[in-house]
N, C-alpha and C positions, 0 to 999 in steps of 0.2 A: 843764215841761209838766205839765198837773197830769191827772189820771188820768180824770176826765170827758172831756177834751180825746180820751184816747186810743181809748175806745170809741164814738165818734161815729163814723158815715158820710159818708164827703164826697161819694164819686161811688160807683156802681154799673153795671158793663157785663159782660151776656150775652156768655159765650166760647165755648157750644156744650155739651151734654151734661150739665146740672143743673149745670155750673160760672161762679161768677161773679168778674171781679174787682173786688177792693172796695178804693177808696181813702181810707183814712182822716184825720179831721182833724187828727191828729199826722204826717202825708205819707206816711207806709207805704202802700204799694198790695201788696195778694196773694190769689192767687186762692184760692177758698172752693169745693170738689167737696160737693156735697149730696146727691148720687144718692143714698147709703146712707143718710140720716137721710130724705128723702123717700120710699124705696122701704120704708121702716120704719115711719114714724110715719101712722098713717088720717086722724087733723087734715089732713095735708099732702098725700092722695089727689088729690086736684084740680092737684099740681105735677107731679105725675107727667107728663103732657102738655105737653110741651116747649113748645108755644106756647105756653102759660099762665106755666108758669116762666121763658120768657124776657119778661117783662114785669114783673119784677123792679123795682120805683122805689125809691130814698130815700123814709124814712120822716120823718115832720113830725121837724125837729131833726136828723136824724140817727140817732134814740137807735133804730132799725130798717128793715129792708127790709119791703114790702106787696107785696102782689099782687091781684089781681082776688079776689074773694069775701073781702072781709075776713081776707082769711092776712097774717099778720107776724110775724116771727121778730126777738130782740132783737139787738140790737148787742154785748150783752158776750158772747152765746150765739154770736156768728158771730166774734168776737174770738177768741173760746179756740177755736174748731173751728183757723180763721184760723191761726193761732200751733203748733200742734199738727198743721194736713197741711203747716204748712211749716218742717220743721225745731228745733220749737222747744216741746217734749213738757213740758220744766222750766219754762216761764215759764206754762204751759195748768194745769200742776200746784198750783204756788204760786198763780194767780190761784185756782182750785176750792177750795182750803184757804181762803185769804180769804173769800171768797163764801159758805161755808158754814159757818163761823163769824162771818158779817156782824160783819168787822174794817173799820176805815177804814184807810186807809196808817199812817195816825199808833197807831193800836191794834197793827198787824200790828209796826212796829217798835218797840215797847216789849215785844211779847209776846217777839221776837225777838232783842232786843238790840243791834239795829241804827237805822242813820240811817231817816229817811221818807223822803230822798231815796233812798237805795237800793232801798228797797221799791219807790217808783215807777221805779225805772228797772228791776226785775224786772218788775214787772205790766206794762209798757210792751215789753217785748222788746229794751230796747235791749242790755242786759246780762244772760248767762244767768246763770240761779238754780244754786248750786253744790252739790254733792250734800248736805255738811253744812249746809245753809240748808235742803234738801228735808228732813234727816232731822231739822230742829229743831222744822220744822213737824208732820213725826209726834210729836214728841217731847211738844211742846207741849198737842198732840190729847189723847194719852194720859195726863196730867200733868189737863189739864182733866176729860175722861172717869171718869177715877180718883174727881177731889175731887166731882163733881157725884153718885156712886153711892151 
């Protein structure tokens, strides 16, 4: 599966209460609670009103949900929320480490010493990220932060 694949949107359905669920184009389906990032962010003021937020559509491609007044939140930002209110805090982590070191799979597993394949099967959820894999990516962090001072 390759890792575009997994933060794509396939469907989206209003569940009641700023919560959607979202089924993605790797088949995962899981619900996504937004109350707190909506009752948070002023951008997002206009979701606040439940009938506005339950009109929630798939975004061109996939690659986001829209809503009325040009709001759209991305796909890998509801990925990691996604993966994180369900169980799944290690895979939300290692994806944010990638991200913010704009790794590809193939970078993130040379940094790491590991297969791509693995990599995407952490960014993906299929397999959880193991505490020394979390702590390689600190490791890492630090090691870079260091040389770059």
């Amino acid at each position: 599966m390759s890792e575009s694949k997994a933060i794509r949107i396939a469907d989206v359905k209003y569940t009641g209460n700023h919560t959607l669920r979202l089924r993605w184009e790797n088949g995962k389906t899981m619900a996504v609670d937004l109350r707190e990032l909506v009752s948070r962010l002023r951008g997002l003021k206009p979701l606040r009103e439940l009938s506005v937020f339950a009109r929630a559509e798939k975004g061109e491609g996939g690659h986001s949900l829209v809503w009325p007044g040009d709001l759209d939140m991305g796909a890998d930002r509801l990925w990691e929320i996604a993966l994180e209110q369900n169980g799944r805090a290690d895979a939300a982590a290692f994806i944010r480490w990638r991200w913010r070191h704009g790794l590809s799979l193939t970078d993130a597993a040379e940094a790491l010493g590991i297969s791509r394949r693995q990599v995407a099967y952490y960014a993906s959820g299929d397999e959880s990220v193991p505490r020394y894999i979390l702590l390689a990516c600190k490791g890492w962090e630090a090691e870079r932060d260091a040389a770059a001072a």
